[in-house]
ZALUM-588178 format. One line per field, with one value per residue: residue number from 0; x, y, z of N, C-alpha, C in turn. Coordinates in pm, whole numbers. Example, Ala and Ser with C-alpha at 12.3 -4.5 7.8 and 13.67 -1.06 7.14 Angstrom:
k (0 1) .
npx (1319 1285) .
npy (-569 -225) .
npz (780 708) .
capx (1230 1367) .
capy (-450 -106) .
capz (780 714) .
cpx (1320 1290) .
cpy (-330 3) .
cpz (780 787) .
This chain:
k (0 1 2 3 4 5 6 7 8 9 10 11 12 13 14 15 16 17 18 19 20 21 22 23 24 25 26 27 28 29 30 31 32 33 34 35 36 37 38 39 40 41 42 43 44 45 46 47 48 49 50 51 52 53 54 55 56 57 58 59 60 61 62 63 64 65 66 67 68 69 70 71 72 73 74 75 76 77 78 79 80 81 82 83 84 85 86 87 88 89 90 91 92 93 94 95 96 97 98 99 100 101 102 103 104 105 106 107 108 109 110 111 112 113 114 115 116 117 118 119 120 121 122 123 124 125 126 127 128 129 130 131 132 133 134 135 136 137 138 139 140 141 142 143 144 145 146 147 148 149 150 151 152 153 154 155 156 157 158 159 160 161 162 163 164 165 166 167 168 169 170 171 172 173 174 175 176 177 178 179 180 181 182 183 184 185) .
npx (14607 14407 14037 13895 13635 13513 13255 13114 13092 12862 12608 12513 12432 12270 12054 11978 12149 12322 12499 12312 12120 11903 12056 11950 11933 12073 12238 12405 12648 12632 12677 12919 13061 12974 13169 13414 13471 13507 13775 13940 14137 13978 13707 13686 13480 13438 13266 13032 12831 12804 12616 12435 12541 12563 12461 12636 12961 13218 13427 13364 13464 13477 13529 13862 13936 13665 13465 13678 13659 13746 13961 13985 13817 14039 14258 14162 14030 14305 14494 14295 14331 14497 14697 14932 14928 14629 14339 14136 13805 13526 13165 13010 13050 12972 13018 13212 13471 13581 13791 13951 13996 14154 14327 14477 14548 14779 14985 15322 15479 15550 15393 15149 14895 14734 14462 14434 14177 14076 14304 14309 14387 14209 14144 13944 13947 14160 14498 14647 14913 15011 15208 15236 15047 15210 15257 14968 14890 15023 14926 14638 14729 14821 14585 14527 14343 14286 14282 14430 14662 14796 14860 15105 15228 15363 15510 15343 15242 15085 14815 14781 14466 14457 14526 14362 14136 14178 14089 13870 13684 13462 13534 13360 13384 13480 13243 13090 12828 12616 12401 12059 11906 12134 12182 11998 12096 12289) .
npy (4044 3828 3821 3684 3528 3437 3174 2928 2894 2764 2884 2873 3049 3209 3107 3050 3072 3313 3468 3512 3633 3959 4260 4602 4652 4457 4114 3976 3851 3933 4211 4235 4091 4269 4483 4382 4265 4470 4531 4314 4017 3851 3675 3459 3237 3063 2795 2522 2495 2556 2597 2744 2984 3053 3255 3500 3657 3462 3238 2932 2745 2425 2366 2231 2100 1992 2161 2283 2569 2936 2902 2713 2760 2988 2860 2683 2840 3048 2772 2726 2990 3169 3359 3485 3707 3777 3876 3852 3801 3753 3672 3759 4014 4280 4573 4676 4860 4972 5154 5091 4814 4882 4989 4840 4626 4778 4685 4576 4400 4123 3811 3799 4053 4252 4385 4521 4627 4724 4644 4412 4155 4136 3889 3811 4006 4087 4059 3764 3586 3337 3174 3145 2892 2599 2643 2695 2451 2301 2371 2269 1990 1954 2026 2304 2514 2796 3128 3302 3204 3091 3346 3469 3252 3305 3541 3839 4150 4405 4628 4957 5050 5322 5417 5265 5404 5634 5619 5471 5590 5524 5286 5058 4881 4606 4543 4219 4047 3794 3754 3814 3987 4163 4269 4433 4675 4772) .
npz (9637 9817 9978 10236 10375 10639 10679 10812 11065 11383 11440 11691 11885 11772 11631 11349 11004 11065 10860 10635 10736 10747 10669 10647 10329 10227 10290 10598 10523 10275 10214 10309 10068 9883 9990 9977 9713 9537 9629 9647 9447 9444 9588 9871 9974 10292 10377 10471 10339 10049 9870 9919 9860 9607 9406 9423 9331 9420 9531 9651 9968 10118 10488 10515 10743 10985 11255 11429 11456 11399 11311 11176 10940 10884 10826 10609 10449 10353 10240 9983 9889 9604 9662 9806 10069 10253 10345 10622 10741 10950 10904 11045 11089 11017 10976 10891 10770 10475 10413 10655 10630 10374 10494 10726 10498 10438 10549 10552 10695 10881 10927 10987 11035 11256 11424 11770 12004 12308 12457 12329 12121 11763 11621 11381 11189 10967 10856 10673 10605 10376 10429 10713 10692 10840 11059 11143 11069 11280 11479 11494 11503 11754 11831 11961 11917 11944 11834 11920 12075 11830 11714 11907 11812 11548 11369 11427 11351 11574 11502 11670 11876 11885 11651 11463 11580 11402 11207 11196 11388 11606 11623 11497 11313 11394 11597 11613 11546 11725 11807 11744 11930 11899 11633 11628 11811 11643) .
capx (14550 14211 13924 13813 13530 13453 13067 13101 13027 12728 12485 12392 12335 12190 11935 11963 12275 12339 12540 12173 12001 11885 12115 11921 11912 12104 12231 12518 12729 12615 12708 13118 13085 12978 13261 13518 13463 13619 13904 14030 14120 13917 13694 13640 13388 13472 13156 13045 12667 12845 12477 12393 12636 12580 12447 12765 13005 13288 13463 13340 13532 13450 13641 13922 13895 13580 13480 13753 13668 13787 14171 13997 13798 14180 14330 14113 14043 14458 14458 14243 14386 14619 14760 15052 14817 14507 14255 14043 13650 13391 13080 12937 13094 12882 12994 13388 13494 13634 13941 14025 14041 14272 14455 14516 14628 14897 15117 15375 15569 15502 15243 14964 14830 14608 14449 14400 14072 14083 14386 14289 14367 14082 14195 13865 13971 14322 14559 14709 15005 14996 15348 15158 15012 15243 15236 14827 14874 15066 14837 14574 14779 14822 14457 14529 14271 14301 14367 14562 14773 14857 14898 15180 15368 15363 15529 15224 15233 14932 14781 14734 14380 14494 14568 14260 14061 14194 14002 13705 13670 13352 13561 13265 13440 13526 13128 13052 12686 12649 12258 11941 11910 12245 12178 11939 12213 12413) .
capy (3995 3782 3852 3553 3543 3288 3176 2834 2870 2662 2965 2850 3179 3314 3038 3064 3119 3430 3518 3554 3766 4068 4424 4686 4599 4357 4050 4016 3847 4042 4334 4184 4080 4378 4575 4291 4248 4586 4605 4215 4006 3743 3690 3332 3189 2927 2794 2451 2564 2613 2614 2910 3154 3058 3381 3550 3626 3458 3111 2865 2620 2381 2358 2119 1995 2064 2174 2323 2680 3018 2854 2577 2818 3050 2756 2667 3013 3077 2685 2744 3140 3193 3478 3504 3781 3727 3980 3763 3875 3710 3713 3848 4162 4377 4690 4647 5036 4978 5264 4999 4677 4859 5077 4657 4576 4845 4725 4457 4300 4008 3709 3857 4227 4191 4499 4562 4701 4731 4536 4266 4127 4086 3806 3770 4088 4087 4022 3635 3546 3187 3117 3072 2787 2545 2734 2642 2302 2235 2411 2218 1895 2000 2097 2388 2567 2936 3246 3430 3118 3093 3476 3460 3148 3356 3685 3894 4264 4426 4794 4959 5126 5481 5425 5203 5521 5771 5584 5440 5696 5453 5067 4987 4749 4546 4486 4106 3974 3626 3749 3888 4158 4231 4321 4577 4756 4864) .
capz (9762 9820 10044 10294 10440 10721 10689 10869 11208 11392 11453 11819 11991 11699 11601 11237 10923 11034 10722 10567 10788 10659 10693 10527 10193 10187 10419 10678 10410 10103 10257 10332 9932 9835 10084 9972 9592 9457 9692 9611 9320 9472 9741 9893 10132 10368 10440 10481 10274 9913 9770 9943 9794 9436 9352 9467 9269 9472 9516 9790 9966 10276 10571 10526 10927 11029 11383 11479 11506 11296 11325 11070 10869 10776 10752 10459 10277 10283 10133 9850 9843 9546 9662 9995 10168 10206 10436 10652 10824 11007 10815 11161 11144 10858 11021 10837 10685 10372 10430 10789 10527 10304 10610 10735 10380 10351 10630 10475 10773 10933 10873 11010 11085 11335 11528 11904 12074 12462 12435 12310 11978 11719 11521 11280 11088 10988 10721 10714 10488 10353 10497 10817 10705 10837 11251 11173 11091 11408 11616 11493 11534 11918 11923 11999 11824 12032 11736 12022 12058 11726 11690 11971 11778 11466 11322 11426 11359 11582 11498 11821 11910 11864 11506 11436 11555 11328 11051 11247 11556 11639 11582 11448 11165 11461 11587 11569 11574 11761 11820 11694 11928 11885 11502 11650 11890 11538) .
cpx (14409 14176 13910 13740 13464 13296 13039 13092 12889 12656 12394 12330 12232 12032 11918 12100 12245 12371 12410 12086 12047 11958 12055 11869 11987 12134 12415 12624 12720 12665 12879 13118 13075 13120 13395 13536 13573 13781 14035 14015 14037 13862 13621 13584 13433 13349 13101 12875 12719 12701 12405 12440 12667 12556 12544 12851 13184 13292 13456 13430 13556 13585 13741 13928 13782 13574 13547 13783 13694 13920 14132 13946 13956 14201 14278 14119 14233 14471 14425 14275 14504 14703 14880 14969 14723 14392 14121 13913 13612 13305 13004 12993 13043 12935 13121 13315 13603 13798 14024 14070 14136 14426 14551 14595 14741 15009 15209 15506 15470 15391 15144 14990 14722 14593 14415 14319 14107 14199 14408 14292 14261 14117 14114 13882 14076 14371 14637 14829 14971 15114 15312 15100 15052 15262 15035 14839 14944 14999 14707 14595 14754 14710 14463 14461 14250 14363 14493 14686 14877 14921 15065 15328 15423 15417 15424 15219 15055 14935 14700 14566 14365 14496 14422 14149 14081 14115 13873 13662 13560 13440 13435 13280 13457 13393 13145 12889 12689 12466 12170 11947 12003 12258 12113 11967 12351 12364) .
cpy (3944 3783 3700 3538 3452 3275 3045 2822 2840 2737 2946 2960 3266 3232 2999 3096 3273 3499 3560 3619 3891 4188 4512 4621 4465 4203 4069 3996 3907 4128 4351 4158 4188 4497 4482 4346 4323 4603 4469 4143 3879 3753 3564 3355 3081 2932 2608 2438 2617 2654 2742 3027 3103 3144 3505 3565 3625 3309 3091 2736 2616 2362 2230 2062 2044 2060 2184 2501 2789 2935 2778 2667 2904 2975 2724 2726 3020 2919 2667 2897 3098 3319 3439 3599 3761 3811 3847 3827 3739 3736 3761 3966 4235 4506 4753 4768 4935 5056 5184 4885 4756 4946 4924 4619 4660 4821 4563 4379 4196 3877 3720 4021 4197 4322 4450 4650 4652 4624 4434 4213 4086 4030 3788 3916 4141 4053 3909 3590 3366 3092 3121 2962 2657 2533 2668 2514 2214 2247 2369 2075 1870 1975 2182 2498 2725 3037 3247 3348 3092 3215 3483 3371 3207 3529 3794 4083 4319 4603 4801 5024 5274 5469 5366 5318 5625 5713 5560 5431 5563 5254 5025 4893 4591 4480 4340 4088 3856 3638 3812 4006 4257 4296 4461 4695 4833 4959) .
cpz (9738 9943 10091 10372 10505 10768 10743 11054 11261 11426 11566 11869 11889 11622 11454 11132 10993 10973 10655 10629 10783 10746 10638 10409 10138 10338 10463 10587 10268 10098 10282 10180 9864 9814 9998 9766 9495 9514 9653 9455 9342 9589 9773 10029 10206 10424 10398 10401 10143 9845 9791 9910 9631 9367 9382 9352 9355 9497 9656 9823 10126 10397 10538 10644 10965 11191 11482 11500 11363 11278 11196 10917 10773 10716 10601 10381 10247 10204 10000 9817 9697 9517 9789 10073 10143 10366 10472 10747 10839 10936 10902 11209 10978 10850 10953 10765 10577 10414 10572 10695 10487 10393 10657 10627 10390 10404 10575 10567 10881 10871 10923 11071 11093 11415 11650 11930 12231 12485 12417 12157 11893 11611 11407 11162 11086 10860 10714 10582 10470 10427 10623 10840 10798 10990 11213 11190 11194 11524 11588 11516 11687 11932 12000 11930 11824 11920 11817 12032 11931 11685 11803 11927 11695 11447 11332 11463 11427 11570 11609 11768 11857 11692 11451 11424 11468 11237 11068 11389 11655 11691 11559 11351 11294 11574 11548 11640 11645 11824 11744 11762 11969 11797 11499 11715 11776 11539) .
């Protein structure tokens, strides 16, 4: 399995890459490379800023449609993936448990494993088969750019709530940033 890590989004509410602002010791995306690295045999960026993750040790590669959302970002990382699974994050979620990524990895039906918080599916941290590809590229045809939409056309195993908590009582893996003094509410 490879790691994909979507770092192309336009950073309005947040003013700045947010992938590069500082966590601790490290930054929002350093901290998913770090978390990512050991657990896959690869871990790609989709990010439309290849120059910025040269000190990484992880393969970059731009959106093939741009401005079309996370839907364009998968699309790409499973693309350039050479694996069939492939574990996909937000680079605005820092807060990802390690033991939830590989609890996500272990389940092997369907083309995506996708969890549920307050019933609501959280499509940016999930597991995407490549044999999906082909359900994206129609629903980008459509313009229909909506995860949930696509999650609905698609084989989509979801892990309820209840189960999600036994590993991370908090869902704190499931946290996304989209501000500054949102970074200070972790």
């Amino acid at each position: 399995m490879n790691g994909i890590i979507l770092a192309g989004g336009k950073n309005s509410r947040f003013g700045e890459d947010k992938a590069f602002a500082k966590m601790g010791d490290s930054t929002m995306v350093g901290s998913l490379i770090s978390l990512l690295g050991p657990l896959f045999d690869k871990v790609i960026v989709v990010t439309n800023s290849p120059e910025k993750f040269r000190e990484f040790p992880v393969k970059t590669v731009a959106d093939a449609i741009r401005d079309i959302g996370p839907l364009g970002g998968i699309y790409s990382g499973l693309l350039a993936s050479d694996q069939e699974r492939n574990l996909v994050v937000a680079c605005d979620m820092p807060s990802v448990k390690a033991e939830l990524v590989q609890y996500l990895c272990s389940f092997n039906e369907g083309q995506a494993i996708v969890a549920k918080t307050n019933g609501l599916p959280q499509p940016l941290l999930g597991v995407y088969n490549r044999n999906c590809l082909s359900s994206i590229k129609e629903h980008i045809y459509r313009k229909d750019y909506k995860l949930s939409s696509l999650l609905q056309d698609i084989d989509t195993r979801y892990v309820e709530e209840d189960e999600l908590k036994k590993i991370d009582p908090g869902l704190v893996s499931f946290r996304n940033i989209n501000t500054k003094e949102e970074m200070y509410d972790q």
